[in-house]
N, C-alpha and C positions, 0 to 999 in steps of 0.2 A: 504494500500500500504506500502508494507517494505522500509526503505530508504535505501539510497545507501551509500555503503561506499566504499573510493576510498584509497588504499594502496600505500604510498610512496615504489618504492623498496628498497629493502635492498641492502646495498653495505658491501660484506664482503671485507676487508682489505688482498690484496693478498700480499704477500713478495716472495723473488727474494734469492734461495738459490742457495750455491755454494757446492756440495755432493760430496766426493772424495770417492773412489771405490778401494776395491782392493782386491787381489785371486793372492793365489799360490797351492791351492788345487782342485782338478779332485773334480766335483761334478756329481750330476744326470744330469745336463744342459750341463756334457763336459768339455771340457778343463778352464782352469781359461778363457782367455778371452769369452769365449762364454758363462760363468758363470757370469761375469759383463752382459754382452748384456742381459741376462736373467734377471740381475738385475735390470737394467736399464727400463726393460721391466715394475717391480713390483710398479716403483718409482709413476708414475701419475707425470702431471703438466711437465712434461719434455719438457724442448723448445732449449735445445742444449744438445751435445754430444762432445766429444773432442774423436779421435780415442786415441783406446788401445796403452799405451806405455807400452815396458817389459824392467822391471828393476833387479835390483841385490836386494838379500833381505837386510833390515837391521836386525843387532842383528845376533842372531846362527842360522836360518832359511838357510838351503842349498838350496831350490827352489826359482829358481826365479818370480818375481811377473807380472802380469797382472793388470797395472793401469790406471784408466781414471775420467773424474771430468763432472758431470751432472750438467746441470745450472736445476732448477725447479721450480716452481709457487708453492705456497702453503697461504691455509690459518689458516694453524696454526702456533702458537705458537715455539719460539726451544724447547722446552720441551716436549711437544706437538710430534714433528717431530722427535725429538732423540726416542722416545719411540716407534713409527713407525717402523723407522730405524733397530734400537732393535729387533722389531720382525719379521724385512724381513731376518736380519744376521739368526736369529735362524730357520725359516721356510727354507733356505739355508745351517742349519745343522750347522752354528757355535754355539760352546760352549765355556761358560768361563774357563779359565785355563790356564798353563801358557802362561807368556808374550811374544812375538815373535816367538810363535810356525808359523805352517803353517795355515791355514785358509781360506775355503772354497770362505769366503766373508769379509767384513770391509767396511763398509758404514761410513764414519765420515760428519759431518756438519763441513764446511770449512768457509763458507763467509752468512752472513745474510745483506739482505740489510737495513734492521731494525738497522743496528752499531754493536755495542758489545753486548756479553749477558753473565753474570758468574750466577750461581747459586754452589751448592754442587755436585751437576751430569754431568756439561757443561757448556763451557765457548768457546764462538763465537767471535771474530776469534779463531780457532783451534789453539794451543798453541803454534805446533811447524810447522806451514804449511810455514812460511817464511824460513825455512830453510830445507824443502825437496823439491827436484828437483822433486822428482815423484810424487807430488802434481803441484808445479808449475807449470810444463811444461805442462801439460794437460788441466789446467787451465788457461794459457796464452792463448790459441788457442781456448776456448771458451767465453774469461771473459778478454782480457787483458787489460782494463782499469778500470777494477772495482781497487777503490783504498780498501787500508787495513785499517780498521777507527782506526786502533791504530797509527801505522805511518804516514798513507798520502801517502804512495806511491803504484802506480799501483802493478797491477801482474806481470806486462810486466818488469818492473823496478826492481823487487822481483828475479822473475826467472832469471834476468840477472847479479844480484847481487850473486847467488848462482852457476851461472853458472859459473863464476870469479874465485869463491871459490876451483872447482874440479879441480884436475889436469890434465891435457889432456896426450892423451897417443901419 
C-alpha cells in the first residue's frame, strides 16, 4: 500500500498595483482611448478601472492624451511587472526614442502596495505621479485612499493638492 501524502496549499503573495495608462497615438485597436480599453484588456488581475480622462500633452507633443489608472492583482515582483509592462507597450507598437514624442501606449507602475521599491530600472512610487493631474485624477476615483508611503498622504489629498496648483480659467 502506497502512503499518502497530504499537500499544504501554497499561498502565492498577491500585491495590489496602481498602472497609469496613456495614448495619444491611433493604433490597430483605434482611437487612443479604445487603445487603453485594449490595454487594459492585456493587463490580467484587473479589479478596477477609472474612466478615460483626455488631457493636454506635456512636453512638444501636439496631440492630446487618452489617460486612465488600472488598480491590478499580481503576483509578481515590480520588476517582474515593469518587464510585462514593457512588453504589452511594444506588442502595442511602442518604440524607444525620443522623449515626449506621441505614443501608441505608456503603461507606468504608479503605486505598489508592497511600499516603495528603487532599483536601477524602477522606482515605486513613480517619481513624478504627485505632481501630474493626469495620473491623479484617474487614480482618485479608483484608489482615493491608498496613501503615498513616501509622504503619508492619500490620493485624494494629492490630487487636490495639484488641483490648487492649476490655474482655473
Amino acid at each position: 500500500m502506497m502512503p499518502t501524502t497530504t499537500f499544504a496549499p501554497v499561498t502565492i503573495p498577491v500585491a495590489l498595483y496602481a498602472i497609469a495608462l496613456g495614448s495619444n497615438r491611433r493604433t490597430r485597436h483605434g482611437s487612443p482611448a479604445a487603445t487603453l480599453q485594449a490595454a487594459v484588456a492585456t493587463l490580467g488581475g484587473v479589479i478596477a478601472c477609472s474612466p478615460v480622462l483626455t488631457t493636454a500633452p506635456v512636453g512638444p507633443s501636439a496631440r492630446r492624451f487618452a489617460n486612465a489608472v488600472a488598480l491590478i492583482e499580481s503576483a509578481e515582483a515590480p520588476p517582474a511587472l515593469l518587464d510585462r509592462l514593457k512588453a504589452i507597450e511594444r506588442a502595442f507598437g511602442r518604440r524607444r526614442g525620443q522623449r515626449w514624442s506621441a505614443r501608441p501606449i505608456d503603461l507606468d507602475i504608479v503605486l505598489w502596495s508592497g511600499g516603495m521599491w528603487s532599483d536601477s530600472r524602477l522606482t515605486v512610487p513613480h517619481r513624478l505621479f504627485r505632481t501630474r493631474d493626469f495620473v491623479l485624477r484617474p487614480l482618485a476615483a479608483v484608489a482615493p485612499r491608498w496613501r503615498d508611503p513616501l509622504t503619508g498622504l492619500s490620493v485624494m489629498h494629492l490630487a487636490h493638492m495639484v488641483d490648487r496648483r492649476r490655474p482655473h480659467p
